[in-house]
Residue, then its C-alpha position, 0 to 999 in steps of 0.5 A: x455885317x460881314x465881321x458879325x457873320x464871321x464871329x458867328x462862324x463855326x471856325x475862326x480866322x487864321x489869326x486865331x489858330x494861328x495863336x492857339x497853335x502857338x500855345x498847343x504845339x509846344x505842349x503836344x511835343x512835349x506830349x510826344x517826347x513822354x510818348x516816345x520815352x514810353x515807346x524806347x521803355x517797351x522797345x527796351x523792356x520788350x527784348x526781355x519777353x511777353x512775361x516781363x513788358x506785360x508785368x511793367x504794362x499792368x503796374x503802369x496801368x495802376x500808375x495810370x489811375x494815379x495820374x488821373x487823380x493828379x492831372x484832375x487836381x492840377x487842372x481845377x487850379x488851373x481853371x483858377x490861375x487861368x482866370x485869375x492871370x486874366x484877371x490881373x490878379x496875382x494873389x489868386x494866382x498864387x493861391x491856386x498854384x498853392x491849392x496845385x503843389x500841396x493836393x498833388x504832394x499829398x496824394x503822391x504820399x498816398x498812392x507811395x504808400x499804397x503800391x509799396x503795401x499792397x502791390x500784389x493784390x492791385x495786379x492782380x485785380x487788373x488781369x482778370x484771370x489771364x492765363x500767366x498772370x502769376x508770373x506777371x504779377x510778380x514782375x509788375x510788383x518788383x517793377x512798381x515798388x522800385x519806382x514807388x520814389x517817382x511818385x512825390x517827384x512826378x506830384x511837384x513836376x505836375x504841379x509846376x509844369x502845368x501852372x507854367x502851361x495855364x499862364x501861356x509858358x508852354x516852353x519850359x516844360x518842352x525843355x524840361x521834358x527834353x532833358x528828363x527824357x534823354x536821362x530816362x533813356x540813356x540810364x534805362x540801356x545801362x540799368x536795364x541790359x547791365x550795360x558800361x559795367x552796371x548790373x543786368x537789373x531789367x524790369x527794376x532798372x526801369x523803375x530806377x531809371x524812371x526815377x532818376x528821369x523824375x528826379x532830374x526833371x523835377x530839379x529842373x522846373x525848381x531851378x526854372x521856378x526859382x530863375x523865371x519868378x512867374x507871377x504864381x511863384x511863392x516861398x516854401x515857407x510860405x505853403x500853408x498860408x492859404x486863402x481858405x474860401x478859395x481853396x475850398x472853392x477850387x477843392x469842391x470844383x477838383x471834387x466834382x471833377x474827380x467824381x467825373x473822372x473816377x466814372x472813366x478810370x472806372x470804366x477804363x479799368x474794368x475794359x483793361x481787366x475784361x481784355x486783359x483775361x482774353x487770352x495769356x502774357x502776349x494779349x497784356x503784351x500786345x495791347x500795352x504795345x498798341x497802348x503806347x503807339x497810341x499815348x503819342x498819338x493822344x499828343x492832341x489832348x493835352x494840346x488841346x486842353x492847354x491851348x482851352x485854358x489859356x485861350x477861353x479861360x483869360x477870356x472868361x477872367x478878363x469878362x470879355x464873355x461873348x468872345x469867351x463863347x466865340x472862341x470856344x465855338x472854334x477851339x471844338x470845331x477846330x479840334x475835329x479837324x485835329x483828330x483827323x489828321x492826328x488818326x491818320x498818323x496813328x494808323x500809318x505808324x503800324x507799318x512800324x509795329x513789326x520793327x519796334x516791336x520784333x521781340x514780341x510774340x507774333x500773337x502779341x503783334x497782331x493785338x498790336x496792330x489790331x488795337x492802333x486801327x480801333x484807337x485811330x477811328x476813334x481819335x475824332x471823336x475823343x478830340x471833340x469830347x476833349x475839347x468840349x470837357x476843357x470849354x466846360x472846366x475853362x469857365x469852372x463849369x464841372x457837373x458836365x463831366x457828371x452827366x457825360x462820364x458818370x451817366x454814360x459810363x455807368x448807364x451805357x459803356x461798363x454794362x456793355x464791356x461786361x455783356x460783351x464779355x460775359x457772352x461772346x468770345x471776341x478778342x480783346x480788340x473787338x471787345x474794346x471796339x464794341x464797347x467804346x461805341x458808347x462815346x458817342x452819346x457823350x458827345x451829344x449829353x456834352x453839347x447839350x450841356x454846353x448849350x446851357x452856358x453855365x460855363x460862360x462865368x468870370x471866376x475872378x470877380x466871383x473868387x474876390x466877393 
């Protein structure tokens, strides 16, 4: 009785966080050396002014969409090479490794060709009539055209770092990171300031330093795919020879989860444009510093997701499907707890705002400062949304994401930013606060979907009829 009472519990034993840990911490690492890289870029790039940290903000707020896209693309295979690895199945995971590499590479080319088109115009849509946006559209399009090349070597990282991380190998990424990180930083002091005898390039050795980082990096996964051979690993040669059932499976599931999630990134873009306009070069320049504090704390979410594909996802491919709910139950109630502890070090670090980020205006500061405290409140709550959004997408279930981010954001949060906007003067602060209110509903349109249990599926057995 005792052992039934414990496995209908809202959390689970030490044991199992225990070994979801083990999976999630490397991952959130990982996650904080890229948020602390992001931290030294401003801290490098911020000595230079509002006009020019502002101008790299925006072309990384478009970079930011990319990135969506891409992560969405790795994610549905990983739901796949999840499943599969539970399964034993080593040709599906192969095939969705190969649905990963060739989706990421192509939408690389594109988003390459898109910036080096048209990156005035891109920039200009995010500053919403902002007061310098001449000068920082001109600095963020010299910024986002040097580091276009990035792009195809971030779409082959991302493909490999996050079939490593659905097989349970959280490690190799750490390292990769690890290394990528301390390239991007020793050659942004030289390139940026013109330091050891290199020319002064400031916002275009940003860019150039970011891809060497990318380039190394991605050397490094190659060299580690080519020594490990994990089960998922393939020959170039053979890219193309593709299962097309299941690749069309996993694009319909990556469809419905690019429908969702360009719901948020709309959403998202709209508020940045709205608060990007309340003010001059230090309201991009103080919520792009915020902005970063705040990336290292959102260490959480990508730990989270690992740990929910490797933990539920195996599970759920090996059919073991009542422990598959048992273990979701407590990855979500375990995910609060995590947002707790991750917002109370969000809102200690504005000791800090004041030192990293002396060469901003002290205007820029206070938007700073203002926009950590929001973020930090809300931390909760988006670890709960994260974590019931992985349980969803770990049994292949990705209509949730319809109902949650498409019919909030469209019904509740892009109305309300536009309201707000429209018919007060709130700060940029106040206004995002306001409008991120309409989270809330997500949680509950997202717990009575999961309810339903359409994510309780075995994708492996149904992948081979």
């Amino acid at each position: 009785m005792d052992s039934l009472r414990k496995q209908d519990s809202l959390f689970g034993p030490a044991s199992f966080y225990k070994a979801a840990l083990s999976i999630a911490v490397p991952v959130m690492v990982q996650s904080l050396l890229t948020g602390l890289v992001s931290l030294v870029d401003n801290f490098m790039v911020a000595a230079l002014g509002d006009a020019k940290m502002a101008g790299v903000n925006v072309a990384n707020q478009i970079n930011f969409i990319y990135m969506v896209i891409i992560n969405t693309i790795c994610m549905a295979g990983g739901i796949y090479l999840s499943q599969h690895r539970g399964a034993g199945d080593k040709e599906g995971m192969k095939q969705a490794f190969r649905f990963k590499l060739i989706l990421a590479i192509a939408v690389s080319l594109v988003h390459l060709v898109i910036c080096m088109l048209f990156a005035e115009p891109l920039l200009g849509l995010m500053l919403g009539g902002n007061a310098g946006g001449g000068e920082i559209v001109a600095e963020g399009a010299r910024y986002l055209r040097a580091v276009s090349p990035s792009f195809l070597f971030i779409g082959i990282n991302v493909a490999i770092s996050t079939a490593f991380r659905d097989t349970g190998v959280t490690t190799i990424s750490l390292v990769v990171s690890v290394l990528a990180a301390l390239t991007n930083t020793f050659f942004n002091w030289i390139l940026i300031y013109g330091n050891l005898g290199a020319p002064r390039l400031e916002v275009t050795g940003a860019a150039i330093a970011t891809n060497m980082a990318r380039f190394v990096e991605m050397g490094l996964f190659l060299a580690m795919l080519l020594r490990r051979k994990p089960d998922f690993s393939i020959r170039i040669r053979n890219l193309f020879r593709i299962d097309r059932g299941l690749f069309r499976a996993i694009l319909s599931k990556s469809g419905m989860m690019l429908f969702s999630e360009t719901a948020w990134v709309m959403s998202e873009t709209i508020i940045t444009a709205l608060y990007n306009g309340r003010g001059g070069a230090e309201t991009v320049a103080g919520m792009a510093a915020g902005w970063t504090i705040a990336n290292i704390m959102f260490l959480a979410f990508p730990g989270i997701q690992a740990m929910t594909a490797v933990v539920v996802g195996s599970t759920l491919g090996a059919g073991r499907l009542e422990e598959g709910k048992r273990k979701a139950r407590w990855v979500m109630s375990g995910s609060v707890f995590l947002g707790i502890g991750v917002g109370l070090v969000a809102a200690a670090t504005t000791f800090i705002i004041p030192i990293v980020f002396a060469n901003l205006s002290p205007a820029a500061r206070g938007v700073t400062k203002g926009i950590v405290f929001v973020i930090a409140a809300y931390l909760p709550l988006w670890c709960l949304l994260n974590s019931q959004f992985a349980v969803s997408r770990a049994g292949g279930d990705t209509l949730m994401g319809v109902w949650a981010d498409v019919g909030v954001s469209y019904a509740f949060f892009i109305p309300a930013a536009i309201i707000i906007a429209k018919t007060t003067n709130w700060g940029p602060v106040a206004l995002f606060g306001i409008a991120k209110l309409s989270d809330i509903p997500k949680i509950f349109v997202a717990a009575w979907w999961l309810r339903k249990e359409r994510w309780v599926k075995n994708l492996a057995v149904k992948s081979k009829v």
